[in-house]
C-alpha positions in Angstrom: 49.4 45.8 13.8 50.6 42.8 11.4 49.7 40.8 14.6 46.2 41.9 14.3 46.1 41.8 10.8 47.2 37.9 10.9 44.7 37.2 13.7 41.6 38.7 11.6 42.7 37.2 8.3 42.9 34.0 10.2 39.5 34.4 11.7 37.9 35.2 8.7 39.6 31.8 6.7 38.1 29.7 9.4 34.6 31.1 9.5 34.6 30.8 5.8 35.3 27.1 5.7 33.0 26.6 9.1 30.3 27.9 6.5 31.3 26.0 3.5 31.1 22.9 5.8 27.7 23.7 6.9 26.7 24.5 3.7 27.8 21.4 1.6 26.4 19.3 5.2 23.0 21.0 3.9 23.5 20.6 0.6 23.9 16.5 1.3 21.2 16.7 3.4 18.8 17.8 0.6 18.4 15.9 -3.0 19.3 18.4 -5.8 16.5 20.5 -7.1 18.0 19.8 -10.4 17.5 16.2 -10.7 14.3 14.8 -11.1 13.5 11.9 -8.2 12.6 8.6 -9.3 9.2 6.6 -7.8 9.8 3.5 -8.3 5.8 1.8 -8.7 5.7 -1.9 -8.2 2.6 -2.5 -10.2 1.8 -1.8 -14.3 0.3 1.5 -15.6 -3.1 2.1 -15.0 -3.8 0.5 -11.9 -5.5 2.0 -8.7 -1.7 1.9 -7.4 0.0 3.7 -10.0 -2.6 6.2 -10.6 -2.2 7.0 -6.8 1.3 7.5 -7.1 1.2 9.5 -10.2 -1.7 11.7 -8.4 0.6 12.6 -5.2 4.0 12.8 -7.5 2.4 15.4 -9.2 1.2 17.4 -6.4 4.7 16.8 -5.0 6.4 18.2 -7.6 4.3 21.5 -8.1 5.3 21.9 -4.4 9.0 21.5 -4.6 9.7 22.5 -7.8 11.1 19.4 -8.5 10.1 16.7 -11.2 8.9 12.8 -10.1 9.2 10.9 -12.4 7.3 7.3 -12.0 9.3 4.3 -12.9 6.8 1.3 -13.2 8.5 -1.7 -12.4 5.8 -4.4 -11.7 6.0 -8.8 -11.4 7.6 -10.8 -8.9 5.1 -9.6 -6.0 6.9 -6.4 -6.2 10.5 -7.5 -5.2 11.8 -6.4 -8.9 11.0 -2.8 -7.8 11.7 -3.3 -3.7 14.9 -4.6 -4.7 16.1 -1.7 -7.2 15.0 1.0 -4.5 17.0 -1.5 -1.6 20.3 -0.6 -3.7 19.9 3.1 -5.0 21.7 6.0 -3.6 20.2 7.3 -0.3 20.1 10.8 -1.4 16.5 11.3 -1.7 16.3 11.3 -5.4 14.9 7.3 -5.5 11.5 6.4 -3.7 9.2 3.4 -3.3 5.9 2.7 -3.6 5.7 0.8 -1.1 2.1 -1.9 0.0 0.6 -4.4 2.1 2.5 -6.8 -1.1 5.8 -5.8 0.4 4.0 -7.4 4.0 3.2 -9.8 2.1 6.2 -10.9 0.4 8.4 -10.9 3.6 6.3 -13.7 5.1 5.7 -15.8 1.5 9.4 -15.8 -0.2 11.9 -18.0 1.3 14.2 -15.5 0.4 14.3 -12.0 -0.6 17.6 -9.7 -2.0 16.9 -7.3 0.8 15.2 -7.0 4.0 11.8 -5.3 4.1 12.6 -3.5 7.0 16.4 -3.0 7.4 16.9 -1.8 3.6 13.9 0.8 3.6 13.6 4.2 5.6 9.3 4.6 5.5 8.3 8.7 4.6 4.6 8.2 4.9 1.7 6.6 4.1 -0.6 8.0 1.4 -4.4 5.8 1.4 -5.8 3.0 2.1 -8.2 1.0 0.0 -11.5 -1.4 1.1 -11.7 -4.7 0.0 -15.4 -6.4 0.1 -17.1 -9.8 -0.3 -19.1 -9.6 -3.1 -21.4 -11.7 -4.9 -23.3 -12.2 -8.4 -26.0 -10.1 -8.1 -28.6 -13.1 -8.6 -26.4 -15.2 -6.1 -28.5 -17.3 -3.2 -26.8 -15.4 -0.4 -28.2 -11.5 -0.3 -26.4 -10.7 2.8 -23.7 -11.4 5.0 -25.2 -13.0 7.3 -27.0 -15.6 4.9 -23.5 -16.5 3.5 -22.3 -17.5 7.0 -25.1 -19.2 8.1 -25.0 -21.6 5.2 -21.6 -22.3 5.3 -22.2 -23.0 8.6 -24.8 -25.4 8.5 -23.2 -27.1 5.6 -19.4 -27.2 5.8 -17.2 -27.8 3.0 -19.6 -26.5 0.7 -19.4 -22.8 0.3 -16.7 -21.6 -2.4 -14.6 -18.5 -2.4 -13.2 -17.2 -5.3 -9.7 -14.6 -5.0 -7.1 -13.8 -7.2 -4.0 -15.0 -7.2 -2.3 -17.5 -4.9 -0.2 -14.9 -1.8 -2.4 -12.3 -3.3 -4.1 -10.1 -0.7 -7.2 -11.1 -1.3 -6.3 -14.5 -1.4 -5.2 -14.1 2.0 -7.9 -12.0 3.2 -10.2 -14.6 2.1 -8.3 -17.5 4.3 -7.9 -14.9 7.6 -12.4 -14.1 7.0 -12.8 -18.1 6.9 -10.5 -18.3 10.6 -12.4 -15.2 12.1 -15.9 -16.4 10.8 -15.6 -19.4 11.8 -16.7 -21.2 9.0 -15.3 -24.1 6.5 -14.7 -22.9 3.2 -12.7 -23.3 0.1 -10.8 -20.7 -1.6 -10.1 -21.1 -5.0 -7.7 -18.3 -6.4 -8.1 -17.5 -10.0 -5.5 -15.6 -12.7 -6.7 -12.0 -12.1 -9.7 -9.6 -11.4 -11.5 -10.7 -15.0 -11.4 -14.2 -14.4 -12.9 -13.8 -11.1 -15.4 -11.4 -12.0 -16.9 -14.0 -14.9 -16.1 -16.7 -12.2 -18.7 -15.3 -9.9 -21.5 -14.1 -12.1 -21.2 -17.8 -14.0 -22.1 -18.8 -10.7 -18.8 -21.2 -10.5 -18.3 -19.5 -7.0 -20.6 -18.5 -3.8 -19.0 -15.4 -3.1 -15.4 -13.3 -4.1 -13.2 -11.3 -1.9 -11.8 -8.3 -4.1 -10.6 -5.1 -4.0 -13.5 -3.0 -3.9 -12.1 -0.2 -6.7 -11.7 -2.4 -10.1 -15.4 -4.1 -9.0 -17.3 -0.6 -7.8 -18.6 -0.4 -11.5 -19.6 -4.2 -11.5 -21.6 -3.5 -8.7 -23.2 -0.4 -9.3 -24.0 -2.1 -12.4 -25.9 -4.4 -10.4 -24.4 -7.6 -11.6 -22.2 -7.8 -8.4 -23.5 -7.4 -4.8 -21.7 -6.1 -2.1 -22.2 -8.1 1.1 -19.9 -6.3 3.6 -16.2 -4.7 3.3 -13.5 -5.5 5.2 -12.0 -2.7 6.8 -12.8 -1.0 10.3 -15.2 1.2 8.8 -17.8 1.2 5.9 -16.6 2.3 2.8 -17.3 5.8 1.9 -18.3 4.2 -2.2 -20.9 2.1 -0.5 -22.1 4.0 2.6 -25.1 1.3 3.1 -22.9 -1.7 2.6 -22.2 -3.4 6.6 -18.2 -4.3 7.6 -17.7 -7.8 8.1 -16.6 -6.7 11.8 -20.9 -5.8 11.9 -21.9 -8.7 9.8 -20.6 -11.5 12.4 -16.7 -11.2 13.1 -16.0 -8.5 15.1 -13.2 -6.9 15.6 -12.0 -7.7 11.8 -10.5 -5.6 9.9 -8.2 -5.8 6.9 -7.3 -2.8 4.2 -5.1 -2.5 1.3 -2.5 0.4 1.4 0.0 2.4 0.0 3.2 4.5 1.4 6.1 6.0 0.2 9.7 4.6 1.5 13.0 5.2 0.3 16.3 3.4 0.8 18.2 2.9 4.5 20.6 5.4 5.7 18.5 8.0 3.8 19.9 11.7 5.8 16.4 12.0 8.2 16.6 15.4 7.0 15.7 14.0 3.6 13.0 11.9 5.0 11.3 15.0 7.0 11.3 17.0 3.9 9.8 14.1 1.8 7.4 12.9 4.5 6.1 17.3 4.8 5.5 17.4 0.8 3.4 14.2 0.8 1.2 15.0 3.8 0.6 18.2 2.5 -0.3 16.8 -0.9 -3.0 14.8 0.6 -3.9 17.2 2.4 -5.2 19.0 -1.1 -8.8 19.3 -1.8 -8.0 17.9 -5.6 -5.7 15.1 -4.2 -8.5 14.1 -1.9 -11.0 14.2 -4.3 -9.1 12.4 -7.3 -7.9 9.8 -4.8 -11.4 9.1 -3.9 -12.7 8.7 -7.4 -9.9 5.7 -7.7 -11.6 4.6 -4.3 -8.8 5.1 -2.0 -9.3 7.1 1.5 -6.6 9.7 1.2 -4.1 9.5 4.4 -0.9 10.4 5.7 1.1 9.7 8.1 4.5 10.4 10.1 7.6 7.7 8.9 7.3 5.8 12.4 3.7 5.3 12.1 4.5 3.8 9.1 7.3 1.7 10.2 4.8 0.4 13.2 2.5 -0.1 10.1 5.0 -2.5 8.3 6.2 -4.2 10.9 2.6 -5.1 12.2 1.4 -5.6 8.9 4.3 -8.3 8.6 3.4 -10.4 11.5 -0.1 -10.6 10.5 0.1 -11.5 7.1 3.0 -14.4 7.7 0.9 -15.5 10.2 -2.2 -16.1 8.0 0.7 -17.5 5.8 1.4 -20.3 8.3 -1.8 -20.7 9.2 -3.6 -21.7 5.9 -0.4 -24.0 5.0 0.8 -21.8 1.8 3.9 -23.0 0.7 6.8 -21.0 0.8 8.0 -19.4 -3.0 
């Protein structure tokens, strides 16, 4: 009987700490409901950027009863931000807004503190945004097609104004001259304003911008909108042709965002975070607010956006190469 007695007291010890192993494995797979998780937003208050992550953190939270907070950390093309996400605890309590900038900045910086795609575990992707070639609204050039012929027929003459220097749109602009065809100059200027009073002074031909901070420019009517850039016309400007229609097929370039958080992040973590985002977009309201900021709400699985990244890097260091940019 003591036997028996032993043998069951002995059973039930180890089942007991079988389940307390399985339970504190769960427990490390999961970030703690009681701390709040950190989005770490490479870009100032305000923006079309961090008003997207603060729409899908919210809807986030409400869903797992769990508080985001947004941590805006913007300058240095977003390394500041990529770099404090690179070296946080992998416990699902520290994400990334992660962009095409963080492309962008693997093929422009001669070196980085991390590695774009070895330090970052991708969750999903959450919108993309158009960019367009626009134009004063009393500019020479009323369509696309006008703009290319010109610069055709007189190379060297036709002036493209961007922001920034290894901006997006700067490089946008220099991969539309390559797939057009055509001889231009880009001339980057310091931010949206400058560009904006650049092109209706008339000081430059056309602009290649994001198409959110401009939409109220040109339903104003003091910009036009001669095509966007991405694979499909812009649902804000429905009757506005893509450059792919207007004379370059098969061209196509977006802006986007994703979420990401840092390597060796459990993939339980990841699933969980990458299920509450999709769902969020998903949302009626988070579809609907997204679009007002002009973004095309859309999720994805982490590999797709891994394959995103990765693709995403080649192209844009490429483009790099290409136009002669030196490295920073």
């Amino acid at each position: 009987m003591r036997t028996r007695t032993r043998r069951s007291a002995l059973a039930l010890a180890a089942l007991s700490l079988l389940c307390t192993g399985a339970n504190a494995q769960q427990q490390q797979q999961q970030p703690s409901s009681t701390k709040p998780i950190r989005l770490v937003v490479p870009f100032g208050p305000g923006g079309v950027a961090d008003l997207t992550a603060r729409t899908v953190a919210q809807k986030m939270s409400e869903s797992m009863g769990q508080s985001i907070i947004v941590d805006n950390k913007p300058g240095a093309g977003g390394v500041v931000a990529s770099d404090a996400v690179a070296k946080a605890a992998p416990d699902g309590l520290t994400m990334l807004l992660m962009s095409n900038g963080n492309a962008v900045s693997a093929g422009l910086f001669k070196r980085l503190p991390f590695d774009t795609v070895r330090d970052f575990a991708p969750v999903s992707t959450l919108g993309y945004f158009d960019m367009a070639v626009v134009t004063a609204a009393d500019a020479r050039f009323r369509t696309m097609q006008e703009l290319l012929a010109h610069a055709k027929a007189h190379p060297g003459t036709v002036n493209i104004g961007t922001i920034n220097v290894g901006s997006t749109q700067h490089l946008a602009a220099e991969l539309f001259k390559r797939s057009t065809g055509i001889d231009a100059q880009v001339i980057p200027f310091n931010g949206s304003p400058a560009l904006i009073t650049a092109l209706r002074g008339g000081q430059v031909d056309a602009g290649v911008e994001i198409l959110a901070p401009i939409l109220g420019q040109i339903s104003g009517k003091s910009l036009r909108a001669l095509a966007v850039m991405g694979a499909k016309r812009s649902f804000a400007l429905p009757d506005t042709p893509t450059v792919a229609e207007s004379g370059a097929p098969g061209f196509k370039v977006s802006s986007w965002n994703a979420l990401a958080v840092p390597a060796k992040t459990p993939p339980a973590v990841i699933a969980r975070l990458s299920k509450e985002a999709n769902a969020a977009l998903a949302t009626p309201e988070v579809k609907e607010r997204l679009r007002q900021l002009g973004v095309e709400a859309q999720g994805s699985t982490p590999q797709q956006q891994a394959d995103l990244l990765k693709d995403e890097i080649q192209r844009w260091s490429e483009v790099i190469r290409l136009a002669g940019i030196p490295k920073q």
